[in-house]
N, C-alpha and C positions, 0 to 999 in steps of 0.2 A: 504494500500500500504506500507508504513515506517512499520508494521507488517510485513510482509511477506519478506522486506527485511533484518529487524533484526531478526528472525529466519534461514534465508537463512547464514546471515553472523557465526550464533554463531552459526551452522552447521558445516559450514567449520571452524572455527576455533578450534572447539572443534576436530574436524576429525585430525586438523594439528597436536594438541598438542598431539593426540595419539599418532599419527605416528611418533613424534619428540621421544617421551615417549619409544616405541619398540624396542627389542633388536635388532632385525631384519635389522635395518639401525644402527648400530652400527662400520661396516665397510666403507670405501671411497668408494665401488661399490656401496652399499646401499644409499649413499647420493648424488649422481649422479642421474640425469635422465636424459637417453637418449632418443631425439625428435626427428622424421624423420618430417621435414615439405614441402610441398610444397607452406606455404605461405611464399611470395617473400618480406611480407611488412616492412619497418622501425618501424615503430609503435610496431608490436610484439618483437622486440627488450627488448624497457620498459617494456612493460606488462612481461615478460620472467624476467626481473631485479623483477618487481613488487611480483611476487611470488616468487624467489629464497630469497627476506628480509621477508616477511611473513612465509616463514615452512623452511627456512634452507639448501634448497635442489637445490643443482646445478643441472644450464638444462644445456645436451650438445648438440648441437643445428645441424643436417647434414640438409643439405636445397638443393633441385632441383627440378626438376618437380616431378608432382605424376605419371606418366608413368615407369618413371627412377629409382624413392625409390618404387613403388610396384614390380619393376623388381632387385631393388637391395635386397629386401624382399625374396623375392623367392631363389634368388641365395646363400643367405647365411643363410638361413633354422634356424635350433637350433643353429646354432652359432651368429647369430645374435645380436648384444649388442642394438636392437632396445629395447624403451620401450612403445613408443609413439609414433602413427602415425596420423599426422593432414594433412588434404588436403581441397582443393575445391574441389566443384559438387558434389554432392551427389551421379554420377556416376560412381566415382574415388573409394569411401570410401566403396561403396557397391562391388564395383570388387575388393577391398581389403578382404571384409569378402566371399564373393563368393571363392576367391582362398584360403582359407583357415589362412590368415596373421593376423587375429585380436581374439580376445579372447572372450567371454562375461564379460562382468562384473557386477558386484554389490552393486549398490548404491543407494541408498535413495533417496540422494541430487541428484541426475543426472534423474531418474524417476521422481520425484516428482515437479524440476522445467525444463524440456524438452520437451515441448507439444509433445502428441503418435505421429503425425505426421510429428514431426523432429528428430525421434528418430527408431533406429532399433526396430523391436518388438521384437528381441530375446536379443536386449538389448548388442548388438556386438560395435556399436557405435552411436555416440550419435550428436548433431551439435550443436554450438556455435556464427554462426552468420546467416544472415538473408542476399539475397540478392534479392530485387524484380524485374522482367523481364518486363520491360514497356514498353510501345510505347513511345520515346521522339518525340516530334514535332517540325515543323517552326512555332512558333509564329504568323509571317506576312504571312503565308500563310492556314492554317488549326488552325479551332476553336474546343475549348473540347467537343461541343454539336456532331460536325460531327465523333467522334472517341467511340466507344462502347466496340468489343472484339478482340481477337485474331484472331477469324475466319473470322470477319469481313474482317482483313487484306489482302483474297485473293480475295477482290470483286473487279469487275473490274475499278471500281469507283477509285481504287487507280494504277492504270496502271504506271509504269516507276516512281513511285513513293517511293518505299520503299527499306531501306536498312537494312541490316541486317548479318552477318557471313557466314560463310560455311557451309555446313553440315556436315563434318567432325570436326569443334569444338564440344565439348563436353557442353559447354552450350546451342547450337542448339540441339541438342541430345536430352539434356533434357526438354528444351522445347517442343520441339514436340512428346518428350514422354508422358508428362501430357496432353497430347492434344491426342492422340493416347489412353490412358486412357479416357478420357471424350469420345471423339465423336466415337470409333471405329475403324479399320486400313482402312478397304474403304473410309469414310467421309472423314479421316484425311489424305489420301492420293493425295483425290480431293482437299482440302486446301492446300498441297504441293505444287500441281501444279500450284495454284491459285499465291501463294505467290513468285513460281517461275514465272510465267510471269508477276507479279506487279516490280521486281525487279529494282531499277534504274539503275542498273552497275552488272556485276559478283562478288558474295562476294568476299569480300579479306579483310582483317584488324581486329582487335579487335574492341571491343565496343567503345571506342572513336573514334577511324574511324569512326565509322557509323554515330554518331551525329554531329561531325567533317565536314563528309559531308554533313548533310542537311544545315550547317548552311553555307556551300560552295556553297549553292543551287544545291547541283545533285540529289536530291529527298527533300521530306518533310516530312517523316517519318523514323524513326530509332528506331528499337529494341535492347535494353543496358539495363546492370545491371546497377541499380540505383547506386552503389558506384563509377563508375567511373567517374559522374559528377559532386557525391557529391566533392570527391577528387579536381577535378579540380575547383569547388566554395572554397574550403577551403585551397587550391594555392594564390586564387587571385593573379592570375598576370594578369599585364594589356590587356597583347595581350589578355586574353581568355572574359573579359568581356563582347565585342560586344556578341560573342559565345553564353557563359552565358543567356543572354539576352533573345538572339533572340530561345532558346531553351526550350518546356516546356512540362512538363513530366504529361501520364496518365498513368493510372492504368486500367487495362481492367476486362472485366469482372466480374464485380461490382456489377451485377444483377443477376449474378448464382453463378459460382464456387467461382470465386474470382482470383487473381493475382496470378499468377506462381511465388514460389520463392525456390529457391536454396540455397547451405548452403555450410561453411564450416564446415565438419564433421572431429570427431577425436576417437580412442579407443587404447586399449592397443593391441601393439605388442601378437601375438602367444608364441613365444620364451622369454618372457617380463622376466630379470631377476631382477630388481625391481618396482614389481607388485604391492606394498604400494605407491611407490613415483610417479609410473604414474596415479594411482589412484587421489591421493594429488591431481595432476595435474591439470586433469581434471575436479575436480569438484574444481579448482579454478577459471577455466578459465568461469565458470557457476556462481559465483559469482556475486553482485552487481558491485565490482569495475572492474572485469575483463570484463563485459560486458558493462559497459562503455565505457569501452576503446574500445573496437571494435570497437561502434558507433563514438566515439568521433576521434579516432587515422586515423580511416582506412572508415569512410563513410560509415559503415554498419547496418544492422537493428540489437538491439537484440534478443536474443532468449525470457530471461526474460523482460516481458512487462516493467516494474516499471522504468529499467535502462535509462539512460541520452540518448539522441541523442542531436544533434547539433543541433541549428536553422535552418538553410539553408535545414535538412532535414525533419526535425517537420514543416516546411512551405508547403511543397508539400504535406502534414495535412494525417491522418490516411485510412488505405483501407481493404478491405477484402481480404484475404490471402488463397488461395486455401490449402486444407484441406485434398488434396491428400497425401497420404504418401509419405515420399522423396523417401524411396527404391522401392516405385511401378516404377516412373517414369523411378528413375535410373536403373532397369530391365531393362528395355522397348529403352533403350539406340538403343542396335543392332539394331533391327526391323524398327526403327527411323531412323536410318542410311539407312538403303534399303530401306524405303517407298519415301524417299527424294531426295535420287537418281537415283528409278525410276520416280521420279516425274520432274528430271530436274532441283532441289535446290543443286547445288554444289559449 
């Protein structure tokens, strides 16, 4: 392990000092890099300070949603001063390469520590954190023995019980895109439906809504990314305690595929006019310390195994991680969309 991470690091830094070394960044365009992000978090802040002290190279930072930078993508074509674009969902960063917005690139260090399955095949872009799709549960009301998989979730055994998003979020999307993958679009149309008459209430809310509410008692199950709990455990404030508490998170699917997880995925701008320093970037952010910090800053899994996570999330103890490629599922997005709302999941 401390092998693989000192090779990892004296990768990237030998990578830095080239690129500090090149004539090519020699001018103030060159030592810029510009980031399109749609991550909204405080934490990448430091991480962003953390590599501009290690290679030199200012990030400039435009931040909104990923609907709004893949449209403000499009709109300003070759003039574009993008050099980097980072997003959630893996079906954001795949309709980014789908229209044409991202480059391939060439790297070593981004192949060599990016497991194929969280990584474009053609090597367009690449992910950097890890988000797992669990069942969170009522403690005082449902045990770990009674909860197994995803598909489970539309038996009728869970009737008025389950909460969960829209189906127009794009994390439902992808969910039941890797499920649309496994079981087929007929199965996984009848588990739409399943899952829409289990429902406790019409979706509405983000992922904390949803386990927000179980612990409300309007259901006993809730489907959530695991970082928006961790989040709220590493708050500690006191209102959320009881919450805390009374909240406990499985992992599905355990015994075949494994857990559905999503990603924040990133690659270089089309138009990228410096193509070295979003490179740097990139395979900084695949680093030991930069993926630390993911885990640590923001509640998320890493990509590279080795890296830190938090207690609070190393407690909810290790799982098998579905093995699906991110950009199958994130295909599989539209299709996901109309099996779901034929299905009466809206």
């Amino acid at each position: 392990m401390f092998h693989a991470r000192s090779i990892h690091r004296r990768g990237f830094l030998a990578g830095t000092a080239a690129l500090l070394a090149a004539p090519a960044i020699s001018n103030a365009q060159a030592r810029t890099v510009n980031l399109y992000s749609a991550r909204h978090y405080d934490a990448d802040k430091t991480l962003i300070e953390n590599f501009t002290r290690a290679s030199g190279l200012r990030v400039s930072v435009v931040e909104a949603g990923a609907d709004a930078l893949l449209e403000r993508l499009r709109n300003e074509g070759a003039n574009s001063p993008a050099d980097v674009l980072l997003t959630v969902d893996a079906g954001r960063i795949e309709a980014a390469k789908s229209a044409g917005l991202l480059q391939p690139v060439q790297s070593a260090l981004l192949t060599r520590f990016v497991p194929a399955h969280l990584r474009d095949p053609d090597n367009t872009w690449f992910s950097f954190s890890k988000r797992a799709r669990v069942i969170m549960y009522d403690r005082t009301k449902v045990q770990p023995a009674q909860l197994s998989t995803y598909e489970d979730l539309a038996d009728p055994k869970w009737r008025g019980q389950l909460l969960t998003r829209s189906s127009t979020n794009i994390y439902s999307q992808s969910w039941t895109g890797s499920v649309l993958a496994a079981l087929g679009e007929e199965r996984t149309e009848a588990w739409a439906r399943g899952i829409a008459a289990n429902l406790a209430r019409p979706p509405r809310g983000g992922d904390t809504d949803q386990f927000r509410a179980v612990a409300a008692g309007e259901g006993s199950l809730a489907i959530s990314n695991t970082y928006y709990l961790g989040n709220l455990i590493a708050a500690n404030l006191p209102t959320d305690r009881a919450l805390i508490e009374r909240i406990g998170v499985f992992f599905p699917n355990q015994n075949d595929r494994g857990t559905h997880v999503n990603v924040t995925g990133g690659g270089i701008a089309r138009h990228a006019k410096n193509r070295d320093g979003a490179l740097a970037f990139l395979e900084y952010l695949i680093s030991p310390e930069a993926q630390s910090f993911f885990a640590i800053g923001n509640a998320e899994y890493p990509v590279v195994p080795e890296a830190q996570v938090p207690p609070a999330i190393a407690a909810w103890g290790t799982f098998k991680e579905d093995q699906l490629n991110a950009g199958v599922f994130a295909r599989n997005n539209a299709q996901a969309l109309r099996l779901m709302d034929r299905a009466g999941w809206r």
